[in-house]
C-alpha positions, 0 to 999 in steps of 0.5 A, spaced: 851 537 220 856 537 226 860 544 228 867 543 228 868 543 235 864 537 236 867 533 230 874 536 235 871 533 241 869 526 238 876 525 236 879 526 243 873 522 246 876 517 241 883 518 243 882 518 250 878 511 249 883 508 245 888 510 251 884 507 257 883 501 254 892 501 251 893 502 259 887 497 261 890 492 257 898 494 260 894 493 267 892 487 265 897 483 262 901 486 268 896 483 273 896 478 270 905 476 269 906 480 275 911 474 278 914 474 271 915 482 271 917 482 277 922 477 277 925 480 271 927 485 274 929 482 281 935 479 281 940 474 286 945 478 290 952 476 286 957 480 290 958 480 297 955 487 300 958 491 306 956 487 312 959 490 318 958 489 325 954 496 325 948 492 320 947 488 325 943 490 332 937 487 336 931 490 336 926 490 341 919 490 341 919 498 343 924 500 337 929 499 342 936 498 339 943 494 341 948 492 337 949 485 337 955 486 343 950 489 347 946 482 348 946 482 355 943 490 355 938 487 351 935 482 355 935 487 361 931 492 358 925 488 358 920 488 364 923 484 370 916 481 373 915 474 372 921 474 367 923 467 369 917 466 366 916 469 360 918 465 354 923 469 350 921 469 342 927 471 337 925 474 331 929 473 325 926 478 319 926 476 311 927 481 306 926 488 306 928 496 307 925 497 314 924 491 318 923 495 323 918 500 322 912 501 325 910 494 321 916 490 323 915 493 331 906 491 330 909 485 328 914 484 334 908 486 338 903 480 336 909 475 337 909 478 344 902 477 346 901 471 342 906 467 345 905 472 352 913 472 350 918 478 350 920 479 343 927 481 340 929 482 333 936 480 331 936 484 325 940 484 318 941 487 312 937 484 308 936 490 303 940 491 297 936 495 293 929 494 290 932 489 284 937 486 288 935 480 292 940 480 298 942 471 299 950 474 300 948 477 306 944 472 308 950 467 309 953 473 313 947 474 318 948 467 319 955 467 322 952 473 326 946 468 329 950 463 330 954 467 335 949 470 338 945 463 340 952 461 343 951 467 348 944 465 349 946 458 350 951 460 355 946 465 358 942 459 359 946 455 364 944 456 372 944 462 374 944 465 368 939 471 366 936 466 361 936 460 365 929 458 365 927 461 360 924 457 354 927 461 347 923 460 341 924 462 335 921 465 329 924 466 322 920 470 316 921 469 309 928 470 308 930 468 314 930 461 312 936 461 307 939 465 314 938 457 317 940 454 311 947 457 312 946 456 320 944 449 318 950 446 313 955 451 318 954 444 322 955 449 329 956 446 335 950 449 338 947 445 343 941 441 344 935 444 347 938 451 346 931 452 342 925 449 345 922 451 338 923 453 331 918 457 326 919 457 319 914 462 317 913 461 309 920 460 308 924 463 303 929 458 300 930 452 295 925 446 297 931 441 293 936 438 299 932 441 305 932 435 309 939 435 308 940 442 313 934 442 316 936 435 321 943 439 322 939 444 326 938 439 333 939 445 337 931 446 337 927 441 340 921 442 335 922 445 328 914 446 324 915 449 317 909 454 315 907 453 307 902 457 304 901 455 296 899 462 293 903 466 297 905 471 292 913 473 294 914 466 294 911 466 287 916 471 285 922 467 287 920 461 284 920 464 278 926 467 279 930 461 281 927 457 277 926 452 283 921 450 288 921 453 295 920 451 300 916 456 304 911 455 298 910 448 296 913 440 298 913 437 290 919 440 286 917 444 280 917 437 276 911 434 280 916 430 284 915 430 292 922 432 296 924 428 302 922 431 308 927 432 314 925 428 320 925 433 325 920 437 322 913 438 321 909 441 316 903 445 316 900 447 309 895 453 310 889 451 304 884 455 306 890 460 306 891 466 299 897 471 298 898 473 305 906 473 307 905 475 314 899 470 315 900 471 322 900 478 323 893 482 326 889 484 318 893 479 314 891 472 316 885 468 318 881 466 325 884 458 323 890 460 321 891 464 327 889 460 332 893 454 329 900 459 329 899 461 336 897 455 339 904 452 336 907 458 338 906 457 345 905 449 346 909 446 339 908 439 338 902 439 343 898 443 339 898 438 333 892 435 336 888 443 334 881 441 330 884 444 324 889 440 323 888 434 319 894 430 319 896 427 312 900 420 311 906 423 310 905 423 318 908 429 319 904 434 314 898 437 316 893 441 313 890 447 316 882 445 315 876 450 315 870 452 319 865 446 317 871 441 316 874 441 323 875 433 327 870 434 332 872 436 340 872 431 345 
């Protein structure tokens, strides 16, 4: 016959069971919707939120920041040996509360060495709050970029502290509705302003791009970075209701959307879940070594052995080990 006190630990070995499978269930179904959990919470920005100048600033790779009037400043503060040389890389950061934090300046840092570059941040208040998505500020962040590409342009002339210099641009995430305003703003921007532009997984609808994007003639090269899993894109598809470009290149019906001429589109396939694809830790040696290599060369890095080359002619698929074109 059991003691009462066995008979007490049974039942709440019992209880304790039924609770670890409910939580289990809970984590699995949350796992499992995690896109539908979150975009029902995560919604569009509907009013404008503060944007003064001060939410603005330039940021260099050593945590060092300069209001957007302080450009000059900035560039000065870089190293000035082989300065002529050196490329200079304009990050624009996607959505998040700390873009430069350690990550955000790791990040900065990569792009440095890759591209053997000095990398400056052009930061924007691309947070709200956690259910807030800032696309209202983007629009604003916009406006401020297109003035601070007029002063580079401008920087750009003979003599000036940017003649020479090569300007290529990376645009994270949320940075691509930045461009879409920067594109349909049509600004007289001039050509050969950017010798390149990078979209990293761009945050923005897949519908109409083309229509934008071959307003921005004042990069030389635009590449259009996609990565089907993804997982912050999963959650803005499922919040827009919308394909986004940074995710895929067929709308959410299975159509194809016209591509823009003046890019090219690299689809990461052996790529999964990572939206810092090209950050130390977070990518792998295929990828890494197609990024970089359009970071610093651009188009002429499109005959790369991992590239296999789709007939929409501009598409390439990054291929694995194993299945690359042979050298030579």
């Amino acid at each position: 016959m059991r003691s009462p006190m066995n008979a007490g630990m049974v039942r709440f070995l019992k209880y304790l069971t039924l609770v670890f499978i409910a939580i289990g269930m809970a984590a699995g179904y949350a796992w499992w919707n995690y896109d539908g959990i979150v975009a029902a919470i995560l919604h569009p920005q509907t009013s404008a939120a503060s944007t003064s100048d001060e939410s603005f600033s330039l940021v260099t790779a050593d945590g060092r920041h300069f209001a957007l009037s302080e450009f000059d400043a900035a560039i000065a503060s870089f190293s000035a040996a082989d300065a002529q040389q050196k490329p200079l890389v304009l990050y624009v950061h996607g959505f998040g509360p700390d873009p430069d934090g350690d990550f955000g300046l790791y990040t900065m840092g990569e792009l440095a060495k890759g591209a053997g570059a000095d990398v400056i941040m052009f930061r924007w208040p691309s947070w709200i709050s956690v259910t807030e998505f800032p696309v209202l500020n983007a629009k604003a962040a916009s406006e401020r970029l297109i003035a601070l590409m007029q002063q580079t342009s401008e920087r750009q002339a003979p003599g000036g502290t940017l003649a020479g210099r090569p300007l290529v641009i990376v645009a994270h995430s949320l940075a691509g509705e930045v461009f879409r305003h920067v594109g349909e703003a049509d600004a007289a921007l001039p050509k050969g302003l950017a010798a390149r532009i990078l979209f990293a997984v761009p945050e923005t609808g897949l519908p109409g791009h083309r229509a934008w994007m071959e307003k921005l003639t004042f990069a030389n090269e635009i590449f259009v970075f996609i990565n089907k899993d993804d997982p912050a894109l999963q959650v803005a598809t499922t919040m827009f209701g919308e394909a986004r470009l940074g995710r895929s290149l067929e709308n959410l019906d299975g159509s194809k959307e016209p591509l823009a001429g003046n890019a090219d589109y690299i689809v990461l396939d052996p790529e999964s879940w990572r939206h810092y694809f090209f950050v130390s830790g977070q990518r792998n040696e295929v990828i890494d070594e197609v990024f970089g290599e359009i970071l610093r060369r651009g188009s002429a890095a499109l005959s790369n052995r991992y590239l296999h080359r789709e007939p929409a002619g501009n598409v390439y698929t990054v291929t694995g080990p194993g299945t690359e074109r042979p050298e030579g």
